[in-house]
N, C-alpha and C positions, 0 to 999 in steps of 0.2 A: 567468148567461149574459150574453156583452157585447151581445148583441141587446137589452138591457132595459135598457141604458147612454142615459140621457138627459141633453141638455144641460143644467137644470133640475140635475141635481145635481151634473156639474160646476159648475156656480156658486156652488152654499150649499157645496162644496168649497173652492173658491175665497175666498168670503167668509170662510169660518172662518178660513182660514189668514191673510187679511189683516186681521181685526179679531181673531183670538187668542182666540175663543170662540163657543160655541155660542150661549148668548145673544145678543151682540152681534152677530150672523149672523143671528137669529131677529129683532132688532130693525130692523135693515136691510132683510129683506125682507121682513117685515110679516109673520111667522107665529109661532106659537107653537112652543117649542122643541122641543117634542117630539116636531112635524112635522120640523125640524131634524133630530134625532135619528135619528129616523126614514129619514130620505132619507140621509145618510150611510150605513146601518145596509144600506141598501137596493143602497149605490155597492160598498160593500166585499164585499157577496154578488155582484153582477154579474163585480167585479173581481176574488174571491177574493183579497183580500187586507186587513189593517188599514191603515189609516188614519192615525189617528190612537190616540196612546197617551194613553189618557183616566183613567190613575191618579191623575194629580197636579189641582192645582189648576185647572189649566187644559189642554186639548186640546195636547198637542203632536205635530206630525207625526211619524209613521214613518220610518225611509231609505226604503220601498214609497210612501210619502203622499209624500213631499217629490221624489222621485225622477220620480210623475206629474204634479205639479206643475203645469210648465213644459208638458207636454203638454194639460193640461186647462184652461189661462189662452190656449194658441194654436188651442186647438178651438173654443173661445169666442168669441177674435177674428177666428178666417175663417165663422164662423156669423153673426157681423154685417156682417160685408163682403158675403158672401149677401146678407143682408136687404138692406142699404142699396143693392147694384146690381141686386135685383129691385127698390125702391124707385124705384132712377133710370129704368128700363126702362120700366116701369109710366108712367111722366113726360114717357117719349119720349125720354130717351137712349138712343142707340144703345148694342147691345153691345159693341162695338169701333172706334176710329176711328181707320181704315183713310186714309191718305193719301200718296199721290209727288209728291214736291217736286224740282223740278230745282232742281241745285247751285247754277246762276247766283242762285239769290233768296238774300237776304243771313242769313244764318244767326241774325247776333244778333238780327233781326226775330221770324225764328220761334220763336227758344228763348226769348222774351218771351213772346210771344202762348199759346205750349204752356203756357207754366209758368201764366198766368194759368186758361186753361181746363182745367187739372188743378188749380187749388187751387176752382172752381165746380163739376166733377164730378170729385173724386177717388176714385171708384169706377170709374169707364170707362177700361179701359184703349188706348191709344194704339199703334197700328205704323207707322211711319213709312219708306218707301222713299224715297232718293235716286238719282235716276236721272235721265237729261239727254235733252233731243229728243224722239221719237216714246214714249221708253218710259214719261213717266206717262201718257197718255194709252190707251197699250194697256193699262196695269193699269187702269184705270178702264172700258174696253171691257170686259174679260175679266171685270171682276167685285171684280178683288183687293183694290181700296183703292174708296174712296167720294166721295173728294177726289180733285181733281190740282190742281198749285200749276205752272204754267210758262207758255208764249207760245204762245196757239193761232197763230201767225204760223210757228212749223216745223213745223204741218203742216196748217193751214187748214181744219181739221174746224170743219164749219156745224151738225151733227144734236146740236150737246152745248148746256146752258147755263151760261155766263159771266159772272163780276162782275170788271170791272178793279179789280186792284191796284195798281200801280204801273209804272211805264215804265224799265228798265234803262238806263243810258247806259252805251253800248260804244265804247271808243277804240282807237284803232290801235296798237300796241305792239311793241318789241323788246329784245335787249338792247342795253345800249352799246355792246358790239363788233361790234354784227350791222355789216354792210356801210350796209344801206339807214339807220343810225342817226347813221351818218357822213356823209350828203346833205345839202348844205342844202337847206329847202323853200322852196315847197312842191314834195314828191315827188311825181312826173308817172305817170299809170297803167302804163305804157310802161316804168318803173323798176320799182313794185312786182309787177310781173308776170313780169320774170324770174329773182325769188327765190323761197323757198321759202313757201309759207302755209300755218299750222298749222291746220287748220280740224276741224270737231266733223262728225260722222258717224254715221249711227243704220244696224245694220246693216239692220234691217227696210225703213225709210224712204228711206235712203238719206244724202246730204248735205243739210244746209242751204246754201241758197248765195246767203244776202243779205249783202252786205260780203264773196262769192268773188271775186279779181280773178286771183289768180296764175296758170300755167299747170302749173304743180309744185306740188300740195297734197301735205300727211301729212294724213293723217285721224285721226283722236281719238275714241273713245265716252267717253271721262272727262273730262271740264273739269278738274281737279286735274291730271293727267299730261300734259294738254297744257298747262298753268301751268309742270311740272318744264322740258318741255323747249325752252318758249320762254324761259325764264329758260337755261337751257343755250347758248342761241344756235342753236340748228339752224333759226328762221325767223321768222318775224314774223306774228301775228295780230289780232282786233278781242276784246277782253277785257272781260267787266263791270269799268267804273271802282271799284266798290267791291273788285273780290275783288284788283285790282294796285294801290291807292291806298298801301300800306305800302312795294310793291316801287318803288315809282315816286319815292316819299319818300327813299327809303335808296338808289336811283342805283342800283339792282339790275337795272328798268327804263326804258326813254325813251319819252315817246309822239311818234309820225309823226307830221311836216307833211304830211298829203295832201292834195292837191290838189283832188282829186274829192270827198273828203267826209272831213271832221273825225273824222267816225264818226256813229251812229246810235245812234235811243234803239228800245228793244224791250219793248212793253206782254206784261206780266204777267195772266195772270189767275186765280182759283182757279172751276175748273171742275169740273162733274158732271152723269151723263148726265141728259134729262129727263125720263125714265121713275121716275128715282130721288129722290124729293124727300131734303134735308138733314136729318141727324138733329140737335137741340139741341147738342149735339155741337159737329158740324161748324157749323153756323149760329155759334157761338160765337168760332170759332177764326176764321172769314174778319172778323167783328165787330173783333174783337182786333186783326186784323192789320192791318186798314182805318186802324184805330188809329192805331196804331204806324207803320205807313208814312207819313202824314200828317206827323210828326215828323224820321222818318228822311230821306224827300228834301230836307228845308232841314237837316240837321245835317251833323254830321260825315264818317260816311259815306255824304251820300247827293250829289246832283248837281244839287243847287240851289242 
């Protein structure tokens, strides 16, 4: 009956086939062979089926042995994946780490930081939402994720707790052909105000509106599509320095002389509620990123 199918003999299965004998299977896992024997004798009754073909000199698999093979070498290895993330659990990792990251934080930071805290718990699997404005924050309200990674400054939630990351530099931008790209500055509010501004929108929350001047917004839930179409030219917005630093390089786009303000820096932080302490996990991955940010604002792309 395959109810009497135990892991224990997929593996002296397993071992035969990879050391080519009963013995050598016997000596590997410290039993006498005829325990060996035995347990085979016992896999092929379970499984109604031989095994192996034991005429010759040595054990050689079935098509039926060789065919289960492959299935009783990956029973074996999701049976220690088991153990070792009841192992991490046991330890205080979390089951899963649940986190929404607004788009504005710089991607190669994060898939840094990920990649180190999945080679320290590579048992814990990871789900990651990208969402912009009010929406990591409500996944974190509602329960979904257990992280959020964005600016409590769009929407000023006081009942959560926070650890700064880093401070975004946002500048003013359009394309070359926009109108306002062909002013000389510094451009007066009075100018920026009766063109278009491409600005980000949460429909829950509504708008953000630090660095709003225009009187004619498009609204955005995506930072990437409002990237499309102010590279398109349809108006002019305040953009993380890092995510247009390439378009900016390649004359794709120009940053405003404004008048009023160069632009503004926008503090990051990775937050979660305080009823919910972090799991090793998570404690990990903000560590990492502390990191790694520290490097990224004096380098390349960052804006120091």
């Amino acid at each position: 009956m395959l109810d009497r199918l135990t892991l224990d003999q997929l593996r002296v299965l397993v071992t035969i086939a990879e050391l080519g004998s009963f013995s050598a299977a016997a000596r590997k896992l410290q039993r006498v062979q005829s325990a060996i024997s035995q347990t085979i004798r016992a896999l092929e009754s379970s499984l109604d089926v031989t095994l192996f073909d034991r005429t010759k000199k040595f054990p050689i698999l079935t098509p039926e042995g060789a065919a289960l093979l492959a299935d009783a070498r990956q029973l074996l290895r999701d049976s220690d994946s088991l153990k070792a993330k009841a192992r991490s659990m046991a330890q205080g990792v979390e089951p899963e780490l649940a986190l929404a990251v607004d788009p504005l934080f710089p991607n190669d930071v994060l898939i840094d930081a990920l990649r180190e805290v999945q080679g320290e718990f590579p048992t814990m699997p990871i789900r990651l939402v990208t969402s912009g404005l009010g929406a990591p924050e409500r996944h974190l309200r509602d329960g979904s994720v257990n992280l959020a990674i964005y600016s409590l400054e769009t929407t000023g939630a006081e009942d959560v707790d926070a650890r700064f990351l880093v401070e975004i530099e946002m500048v003013p931008v359009a394309a070359p052909g926009h109108p306002l790209a062909q002013l000389p500055g510094p451009i007066r509010r009075d100018a920026l105000e009766s063109h278009v501004q491409l600005i980000l929108s949460d429909a829950n929350s509504g708008a953000w509106t630090r660095g709003v001047v225009s009187r004619n917004v498009w609204r955005f839930a995506d930072l990437h599509v409002r990237l499309e179409f102010l590279l398109a030219g349809f108006g002019w917005c305040n953009m993380p320095r890092h995510v247009v630093a390439e378009h900016l390089a390649q004359g794709r786009l120009v940053m405003l002389d404004v008048a009023e303000q160069k632009g503004f820096g926008l503090p990051v932080q990775a937050v979660h509620m305080r009823n919910q302490a972090l799991g090793r996990g998570a404690r990990s991955l903000v560590g990492a990123l502390v990191s790694r940010l520290q490097d990224w604002r004096f380098g390349k792309n960052g804006s120091g």
